[in-house]
Structure formats: structure tokens, C-alpha cells
C-alpha positions in Angstrom: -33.3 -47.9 -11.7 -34.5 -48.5 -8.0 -30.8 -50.0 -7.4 -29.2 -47.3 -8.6 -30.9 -44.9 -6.6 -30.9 -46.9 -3.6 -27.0 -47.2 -4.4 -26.7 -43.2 -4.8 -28.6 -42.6 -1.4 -26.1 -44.9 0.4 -23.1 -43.3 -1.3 -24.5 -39.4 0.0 -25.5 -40.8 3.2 -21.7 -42.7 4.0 -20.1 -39.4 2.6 -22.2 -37.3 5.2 -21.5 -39.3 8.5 -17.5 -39.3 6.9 -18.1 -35.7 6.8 -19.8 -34.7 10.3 -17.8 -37.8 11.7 -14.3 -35.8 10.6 -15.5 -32.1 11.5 -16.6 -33.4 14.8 -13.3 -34.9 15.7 -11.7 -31.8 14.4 -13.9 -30.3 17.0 -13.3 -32.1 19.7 -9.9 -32.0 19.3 -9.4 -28.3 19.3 -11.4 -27.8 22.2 -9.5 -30.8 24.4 -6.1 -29.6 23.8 -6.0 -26.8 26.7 -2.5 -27.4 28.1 -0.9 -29.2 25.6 2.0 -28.8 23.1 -0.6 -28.7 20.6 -2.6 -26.4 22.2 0.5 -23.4 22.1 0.5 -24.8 18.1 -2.9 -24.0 17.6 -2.5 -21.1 19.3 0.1 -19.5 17.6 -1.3 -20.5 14.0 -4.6 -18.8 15.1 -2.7 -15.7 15.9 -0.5 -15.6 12.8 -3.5 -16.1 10.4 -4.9 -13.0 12.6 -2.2 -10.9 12.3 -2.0 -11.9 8.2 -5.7 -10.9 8.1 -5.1 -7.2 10.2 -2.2 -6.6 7.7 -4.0 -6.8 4.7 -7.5 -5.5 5.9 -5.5 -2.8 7.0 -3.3 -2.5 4.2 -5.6 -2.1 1.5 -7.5 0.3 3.2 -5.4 2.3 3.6 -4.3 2.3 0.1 -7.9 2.6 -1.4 -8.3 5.9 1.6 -5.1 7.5 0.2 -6.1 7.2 -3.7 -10.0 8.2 -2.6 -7.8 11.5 -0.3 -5.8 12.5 -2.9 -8.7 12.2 -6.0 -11.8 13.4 -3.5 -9.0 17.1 -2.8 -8.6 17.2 -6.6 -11.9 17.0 -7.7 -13.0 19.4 -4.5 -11.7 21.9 -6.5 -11.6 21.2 -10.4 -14.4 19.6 -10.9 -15.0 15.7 -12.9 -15.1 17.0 -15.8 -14.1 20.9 -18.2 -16.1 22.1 -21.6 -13.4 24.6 -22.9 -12.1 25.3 -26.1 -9.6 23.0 -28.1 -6.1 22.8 -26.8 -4.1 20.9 -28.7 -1.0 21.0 -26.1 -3.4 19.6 -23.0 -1.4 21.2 -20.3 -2.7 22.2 -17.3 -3.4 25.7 -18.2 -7.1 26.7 -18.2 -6.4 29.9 -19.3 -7.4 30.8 -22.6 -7.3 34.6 -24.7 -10.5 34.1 -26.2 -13.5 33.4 -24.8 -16.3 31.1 -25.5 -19.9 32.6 -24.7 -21.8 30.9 -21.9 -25.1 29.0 -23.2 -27.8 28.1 -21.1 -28.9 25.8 -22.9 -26.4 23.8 -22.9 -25.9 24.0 -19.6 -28.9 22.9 -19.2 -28.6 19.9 -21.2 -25.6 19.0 -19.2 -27.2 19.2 -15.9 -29.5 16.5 -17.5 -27.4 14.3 -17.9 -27.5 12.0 -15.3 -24.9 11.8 -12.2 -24.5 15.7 -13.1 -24.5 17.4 -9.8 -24.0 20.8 -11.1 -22.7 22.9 -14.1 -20.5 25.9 -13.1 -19.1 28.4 -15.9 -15.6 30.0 -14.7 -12.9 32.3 -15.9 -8.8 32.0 -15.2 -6.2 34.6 -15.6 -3.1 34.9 -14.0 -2.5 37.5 -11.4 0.2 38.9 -8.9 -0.9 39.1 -5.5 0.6 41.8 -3.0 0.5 42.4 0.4 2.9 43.4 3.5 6.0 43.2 1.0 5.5 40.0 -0.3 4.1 38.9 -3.8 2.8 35.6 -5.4 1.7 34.8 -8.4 -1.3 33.0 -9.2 -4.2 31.7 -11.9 -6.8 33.6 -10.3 -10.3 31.4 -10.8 -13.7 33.4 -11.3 -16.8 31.7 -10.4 -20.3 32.8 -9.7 -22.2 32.1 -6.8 -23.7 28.3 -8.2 -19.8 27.3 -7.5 -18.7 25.3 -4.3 -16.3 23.0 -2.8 -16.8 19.6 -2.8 -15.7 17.3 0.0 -12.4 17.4 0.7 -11.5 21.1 0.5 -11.9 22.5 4.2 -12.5 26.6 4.3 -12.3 29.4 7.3 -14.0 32.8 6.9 -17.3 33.8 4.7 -17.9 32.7 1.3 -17.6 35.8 -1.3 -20.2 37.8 -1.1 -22.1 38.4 -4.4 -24.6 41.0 -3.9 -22.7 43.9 -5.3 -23.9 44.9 -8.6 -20.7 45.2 -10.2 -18.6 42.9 -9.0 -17.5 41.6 -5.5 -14.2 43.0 -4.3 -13.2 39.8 -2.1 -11.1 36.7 -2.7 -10.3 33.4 -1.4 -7.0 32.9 -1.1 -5.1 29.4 -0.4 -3.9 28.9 3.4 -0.6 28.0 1.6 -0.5 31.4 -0.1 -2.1 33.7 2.7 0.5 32.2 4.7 3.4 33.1 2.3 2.1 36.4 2.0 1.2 36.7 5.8 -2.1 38.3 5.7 -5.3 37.1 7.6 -9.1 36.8 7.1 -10.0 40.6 6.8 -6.8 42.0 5.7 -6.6 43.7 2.1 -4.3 42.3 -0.8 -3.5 44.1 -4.4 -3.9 42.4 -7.5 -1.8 43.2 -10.8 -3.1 42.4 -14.0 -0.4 42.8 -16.9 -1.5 43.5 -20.6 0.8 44.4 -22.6 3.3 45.2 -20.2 1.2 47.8 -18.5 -0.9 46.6 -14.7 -4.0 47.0 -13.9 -4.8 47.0 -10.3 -7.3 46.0 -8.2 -7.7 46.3 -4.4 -9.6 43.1 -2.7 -10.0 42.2 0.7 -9.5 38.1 1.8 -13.0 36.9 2.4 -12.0 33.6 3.2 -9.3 30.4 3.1 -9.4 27.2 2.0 -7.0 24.5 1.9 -7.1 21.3 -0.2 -3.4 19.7 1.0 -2.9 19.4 -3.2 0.2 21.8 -4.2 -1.1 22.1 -7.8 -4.1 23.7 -6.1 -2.4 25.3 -3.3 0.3 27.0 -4.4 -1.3 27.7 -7.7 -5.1 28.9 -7.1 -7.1 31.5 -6.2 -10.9 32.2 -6.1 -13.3 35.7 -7.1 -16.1 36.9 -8.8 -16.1 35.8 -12.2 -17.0 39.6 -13.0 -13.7 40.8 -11.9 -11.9 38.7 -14.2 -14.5 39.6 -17.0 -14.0 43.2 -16.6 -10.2 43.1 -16.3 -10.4 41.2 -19.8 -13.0 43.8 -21.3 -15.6 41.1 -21.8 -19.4 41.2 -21.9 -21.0 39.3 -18.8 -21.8 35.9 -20.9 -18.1 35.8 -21.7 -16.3 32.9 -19.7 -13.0 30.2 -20.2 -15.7 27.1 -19.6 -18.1 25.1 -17.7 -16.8 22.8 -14.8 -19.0 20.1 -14.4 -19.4 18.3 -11.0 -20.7 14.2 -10.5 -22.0 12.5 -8.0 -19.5 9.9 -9.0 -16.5 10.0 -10.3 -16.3 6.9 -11.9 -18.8 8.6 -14.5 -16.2 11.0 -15.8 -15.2 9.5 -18.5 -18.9 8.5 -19.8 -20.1 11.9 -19.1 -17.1 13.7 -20.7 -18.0 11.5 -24.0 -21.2 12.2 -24.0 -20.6 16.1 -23.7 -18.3 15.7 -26.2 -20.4 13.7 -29.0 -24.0 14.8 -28.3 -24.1 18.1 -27.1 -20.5 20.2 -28.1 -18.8 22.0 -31.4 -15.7 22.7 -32.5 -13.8 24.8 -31.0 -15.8 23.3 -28.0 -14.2 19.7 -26.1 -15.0 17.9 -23.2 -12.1 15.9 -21.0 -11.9 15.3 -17.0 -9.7 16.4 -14.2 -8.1 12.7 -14.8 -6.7 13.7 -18.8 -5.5 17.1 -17.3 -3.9 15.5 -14.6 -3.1 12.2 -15.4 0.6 12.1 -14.1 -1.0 12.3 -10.4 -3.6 9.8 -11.3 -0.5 7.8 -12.9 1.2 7.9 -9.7 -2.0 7.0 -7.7 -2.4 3.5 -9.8 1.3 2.6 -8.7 0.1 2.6 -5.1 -2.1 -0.3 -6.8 1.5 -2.3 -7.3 2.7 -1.8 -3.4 -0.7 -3.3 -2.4 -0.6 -6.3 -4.6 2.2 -7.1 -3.9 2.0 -6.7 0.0 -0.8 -9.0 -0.6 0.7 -11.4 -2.0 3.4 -11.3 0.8 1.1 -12.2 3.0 -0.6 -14.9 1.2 2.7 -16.5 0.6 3.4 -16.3 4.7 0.1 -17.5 5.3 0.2 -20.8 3.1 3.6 -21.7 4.4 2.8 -20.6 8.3 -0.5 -22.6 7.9 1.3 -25.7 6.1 4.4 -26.1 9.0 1.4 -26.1 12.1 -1.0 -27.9 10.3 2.4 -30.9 9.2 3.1 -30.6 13.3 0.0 -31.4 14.4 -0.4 -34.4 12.4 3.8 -35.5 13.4 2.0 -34.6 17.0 -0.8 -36.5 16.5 0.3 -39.5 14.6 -1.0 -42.0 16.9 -4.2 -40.6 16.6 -3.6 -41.3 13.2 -2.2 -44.5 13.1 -5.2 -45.4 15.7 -7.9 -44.5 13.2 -6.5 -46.5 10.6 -6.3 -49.5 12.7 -9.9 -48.6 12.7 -10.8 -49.1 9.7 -11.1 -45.2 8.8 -10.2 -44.0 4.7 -7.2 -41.7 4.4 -10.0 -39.4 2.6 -12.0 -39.1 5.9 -9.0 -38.9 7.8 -7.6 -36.4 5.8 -10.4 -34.1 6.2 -10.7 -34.1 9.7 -7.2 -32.1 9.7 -8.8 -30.1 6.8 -11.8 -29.5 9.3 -9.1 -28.3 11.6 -7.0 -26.6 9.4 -11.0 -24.5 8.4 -11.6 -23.9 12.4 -8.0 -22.7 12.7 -8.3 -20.3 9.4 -12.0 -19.4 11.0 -10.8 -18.0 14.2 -7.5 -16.6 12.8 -10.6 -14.7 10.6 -12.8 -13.6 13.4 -9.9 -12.5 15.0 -8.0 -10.6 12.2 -11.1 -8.7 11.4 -11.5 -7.4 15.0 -7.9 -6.5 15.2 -8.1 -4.1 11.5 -11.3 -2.6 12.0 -10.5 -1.8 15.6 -6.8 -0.2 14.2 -8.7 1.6 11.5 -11.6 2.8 13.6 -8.5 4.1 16.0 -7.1 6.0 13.2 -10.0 7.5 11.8 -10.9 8.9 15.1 -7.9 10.2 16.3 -5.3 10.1 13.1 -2.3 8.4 15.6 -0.3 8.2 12.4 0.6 11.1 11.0 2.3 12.2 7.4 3.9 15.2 6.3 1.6 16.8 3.9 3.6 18.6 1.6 5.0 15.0 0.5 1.6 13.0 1.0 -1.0 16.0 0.5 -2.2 14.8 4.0 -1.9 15.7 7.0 -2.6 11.8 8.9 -2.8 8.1 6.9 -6.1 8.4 5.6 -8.4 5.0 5.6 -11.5 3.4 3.7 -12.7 0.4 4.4 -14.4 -1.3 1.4 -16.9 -4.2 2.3 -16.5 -6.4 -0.1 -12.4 -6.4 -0.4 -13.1 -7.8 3.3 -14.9 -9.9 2.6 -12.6 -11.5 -0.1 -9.9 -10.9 1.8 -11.7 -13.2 4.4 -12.7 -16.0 1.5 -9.6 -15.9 0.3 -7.8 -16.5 3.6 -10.0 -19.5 4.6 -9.4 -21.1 0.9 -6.0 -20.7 1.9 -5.9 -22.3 4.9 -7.4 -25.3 3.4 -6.1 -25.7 0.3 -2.3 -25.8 2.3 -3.8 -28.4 4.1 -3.7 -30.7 1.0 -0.1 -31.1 0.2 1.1 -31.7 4.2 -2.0 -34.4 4.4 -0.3 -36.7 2.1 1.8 -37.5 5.6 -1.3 -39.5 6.5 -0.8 -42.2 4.1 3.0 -42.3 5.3 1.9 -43.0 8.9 1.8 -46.9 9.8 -0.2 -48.3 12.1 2.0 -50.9 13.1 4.9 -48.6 14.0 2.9 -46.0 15.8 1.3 -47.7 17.9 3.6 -50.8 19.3 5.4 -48.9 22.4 1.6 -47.4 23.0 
């Protein structure tokens, strides 16, 4: 048993001198090739790891900023999650004839739940808005004074006002629409209300305008007291179209729409999220998921063969070196990883350096948006970024495993290398 041991202890302590021995020529060679062919070699692979590393830090944040943009605008508006009655045809239509009564209660119970931010009821109906000439039509949203914009919906002007016992006679209106219809913060609009062929109008004055960058809310929306709509439709005051439920986190939807739905809802009564009603934009976001995969693995590819053709150079380069330390005695294992040890210093710095380089470019963008996008196409105005720690850090992982699993296939060379031939002119 003693031999054994004693013969395991020699084993580890062989393989950690072969170990430090390799990494600390690797060392010393990177440092003492100022000058030299090599040195422009190392040089250059050091860069291009860099500039892989920039591209796909950079990259995939600004793929994950543009799908948390586009969601975070969305949900600034509608909401995670709707409690409305049954519609079979799940369009995008939250406007419904009959009404379902507003339950405290259960409004209640869903502000319980948890990740519930808040539980606002609402009413839709669509309306014609005139003013100056011009005329739009809109689905005209009524919300009490609990409601508010989430991030990612930007507003000018007051809020309504609520304090008039019957109902506020202000609106929010869309920059898109206020634009179309040219009228400003201040300025008075008219609102038609068909039934049955026959209007019913109402004078309001623009409190306010937001702007979300999202078309379907844009062009489509506007905001008033959710007793305006109530009266128009001849409904008592707990009369409403449903509850819009906002999260802390939107990756709750989905649990918190299911348990709405099983635990605390009846028929005629369902629970769904903003995703469901708008799932051919959130379709469209997971594509971006494609472009950045495969940019990714772009880069990878480049980065395995740029690593492979330096690291097969140096060794051509450095083949006396080679052919030296065989005369020497050394295993083709240890010298093998000494150019792995290189090939993990090179991937290191290439790291460091790539990681400067992208948070620098993104830290530029975020303060001063230098690239810009038209935001009819893009719902954007600039190339929105989020960087994600830990896709960094694998990102960086993955680069360095990269860098020295290449290594493996080019350091078969060593065994080709003979001392004998190398080193007779020398």
C-alpha cells in the first residue's frame, strides 16, 4: 500500500513540474518575442480573438436590448397579463358589447398573487377623433386613476385629471395620432361615438402625449376616464371590458395567467397575456434568436481556424525550439502543452481585450445612441443594448475553451518535428 502511494505522489508531483515547467516557457516566450516575426504573429492572433470577442459581446446584446425594447414598449402599455370574457376568435380586439362587473374581490386575490404589481380594470370602444379637419379613428382605452405606464412608454403634458365627479373630459392621445391630427397639449378634439348609426359626441381637451414607438399602440390607442366610456355605453360605474394585470416580471405571465385562470376565474371569465394576443410580434422577436446564433457561430468558426493557422506558425517558427527540447529529453505531452499554455495566454489577452473593446462600444451607445434606426421599421428610434452578465461570461469561457481545444489538432506537428533535421545547420 505504502508503494503505491509513494508511486501516486511521484506521478502528481512529475505531472506538476511538466505542468509549471510548460506554462512557464509558454511565458517566457511570449514576453521575449518583442521584435520578432513571432511577436507581429502573436500580436495579430491577440487582436483577432479581441475583435471575435467585441463582435459577439456586442452582438448579443444588442439582440437581447432589442427583444427587452420591443417587449418592455408592449407591456408599458397592455399590461402582462387580461381577465376578460371568452373570445373564441383571440384577435386583438379588447372590445367587447357586454360587460363583465368589476369584483373587488377578486381583484384582490389577484394582487396577491405574487409578482402582481398591480390590478387595473379598463374599458375599450372605438371612437373617431376630430380636430382642425382631420379625423382618426381609434379604440379609445378607459382607465381609472390606479392605471400607469410602465417603463418604456415616455409621456409630455399632465396625467388626466380625475377629480371631477362625473367624469374627466381630458384624453391622452398618441404623439403619432396628435401629430396626424395636428393639435397640441391644450388644444380641444371631438369624439364620435356611433350606435346604431346615430353619434354621440363628446368634447375633450388633450391632457397629455405619450409615445411607445409600437404602431399597434400608436396608431391604434388612446387613453380617458373609464367613466366616459361607461356613460357613452349606458353602464352602471362597476361595469368594465376587464382587468389588466401588471408583473414585476414578465417571465411570470404565463404562471400567473394560469393561475388566474384555474383558481380564481368562471366562465365567461379567461385569463391570457399580452404574449397570446400578440404572439406574431413575439414570433418575430424569437427569429432575432436565429440571426444571433448563427452570427455566433460565425464567429466561433473564425476563431478556431484564426487560432489554429497562428498557433501551427508558431510551432513551423519555432521548430528548433522544438526539435531542441526533444533532444532534451522532454515528452511530446509536455511539450505539447507548453504551446497549449500559449495558445491559453493568447485566448486570455485576446479576452481581456475583447471585453474592454464591447463594453466600451456599448457603454458609447447607451450614452449617446451613435447608431441610429428608423422607428417606424424598428419601433426605435437608436440600436438599443443590454448587456447580460452571464452571456459574458460564457461568451468568455467559451472563447478560451476554444482557443485551446484548436490547439490540439495543429500540436500533432510536434511529433512530426525531428531532432536530427532541425537542428544540424544550427
Amino acid at each position: 500500500m505504502g508503494c503505491i502511494l509513494s508511486s501516486f505522489l511521484t506521478f502528481e508531483s512529475h505531472t506538476i513540474i511538466y505542468l509549471n515547467l510548460s506554462f512557464f516557457i509558454a511565458r517566457r516566450y511570449l514576453v521575449k518575442q518583442k521584435g520578432t516575426f513571432s511577436s507581429f504573429i502573436i500580436k495579430l492572433a491577440i487582436f483577432a480573438t479581441a475583435l471575435s470577442v467585441a463582435v459577439m459581446i456586442v452582438a448579443i446584446a444588442v439582440v437581447v436590448g432589442f427583444k427587452y425594447a420591443v417587449t418592455e414598449k408592449l407591456f408599458s402599455f397592455m399590461g402582462h397579463v387580461h381577465v376578460v370574457p371568452f373570445d373564441e376568435t383571440k384577435s386583438n380586439s379588447l372590445t367587447y358589447s357586454q360587460p363583465v362587473y368589476y369584483s373587488h374581490g377578486l381583484a384582490d386575490s389577484i394582487k396577491r398573487i405574487p409578482h402582481v404589481a398591480a390590478v387595473s380594470p379598463f374599458v375599450e370602444r372605438p371612437v373617431i377623433v376630430q380636430a382642425h379637419g382631420g379625423m382618426e379613428g381609434l379604440r379609445l382605452k378607459g382607465v381609472n386613476k390606479q392605471y400607469h405606464f410602465l417603463n418604456g412608454t415616455t409621456t409630455t403634458g399632465a396625467p388626466i385629471d380625475y377629480r371631477d365627479t362625473t367624469y374627466s373630459k381630458q384624453i391622452l392621445l398618441s404623439k403619432t395620432t396628435a401629430d396626424r391630427l395636428n393639435v397640441n397639449i391644450g388644444d380641444t378634439v371631438q369624439l364620435d361615438f356611433f350606435e346604431n348609426q346615430t353619434p354621440r359626441i363628446r368634447r375633450v381637451r388633450v391632457c397629455g402625449v405619450f409615445h411607445s414607438g409600437m404602431e399597434e399602440v400608436d396608431k391604434v390607442y388612446g387613453l380617458c376616464d373609464i367613466r366616459l366610456l361607461q356613460r357613452i355605453n349606458n353602464w352602471t360605474t362597476d361595469s368594465i371590458n376587464g382587468y389588466q394585470v401588471d408583473l414585476t416580471d414578465p417571465a411570470y405571465a404565463d404562471t400567473v395567467a394560469s393561475f388566474i385562470h384555474y383558481n380564481l376565474i368562471n366562465a365567461p371569465l379567461e385569463a391570457y397575456t399580452t404574449v397570446d394576443n400578440y404572439s406574431s410580434i413575439f414570433d418575430w422577436l424569437q427569429l432575432q434568436n436565429i440571426n444571433g446564433v448563427i452570427l455566433l457561430a460565425i464567429m466561433a468558426v473564425v476563431s478556431i481556424i484564426n487560432m489554429g493557422a497562428v498557433l501551427l506558425i508558431l510551432m513551423v517558427d519555432r521548430a528548433t525550439m522544438i526539435g531542441l527540447l526533444k533532444a532534451l529529453g522532454m515528452p511530446f505531452e509536455q511539450t505539447r502543452n507548453i504551446f497549449l499554455g500559449i495558445a491559453g495566454l493568447i485566448g486570455a489577452a485576446g479576452v481581456v481585450l475583447g471585453n474592454v473593446l464591447a463594453l466600451g462600444l456599448c457603454w458609447l451607445q447607451v450614452r449617446f445612441g451613435i447608431i441610429k434606426l428608423p422607428e417606424d421599421t424598428y419601433y426605435m428610434s437608436y440600436a438599443p443594448i443590454r448587456i447580460v452578465w452571464w452571456q459574458v461570461a460564457a461568451i468568455d469561457v467559451a472563447t478560451l475553451a476554444l482557443c485551446i481545444f484548436c490547439m490540439w489538432l495543429p500540436a500533432l506537428y510536434i511529433r512530426r518535428i525531428q531532432p536530427a533535421k532541425v537542428l544540424q545547420f544550427k
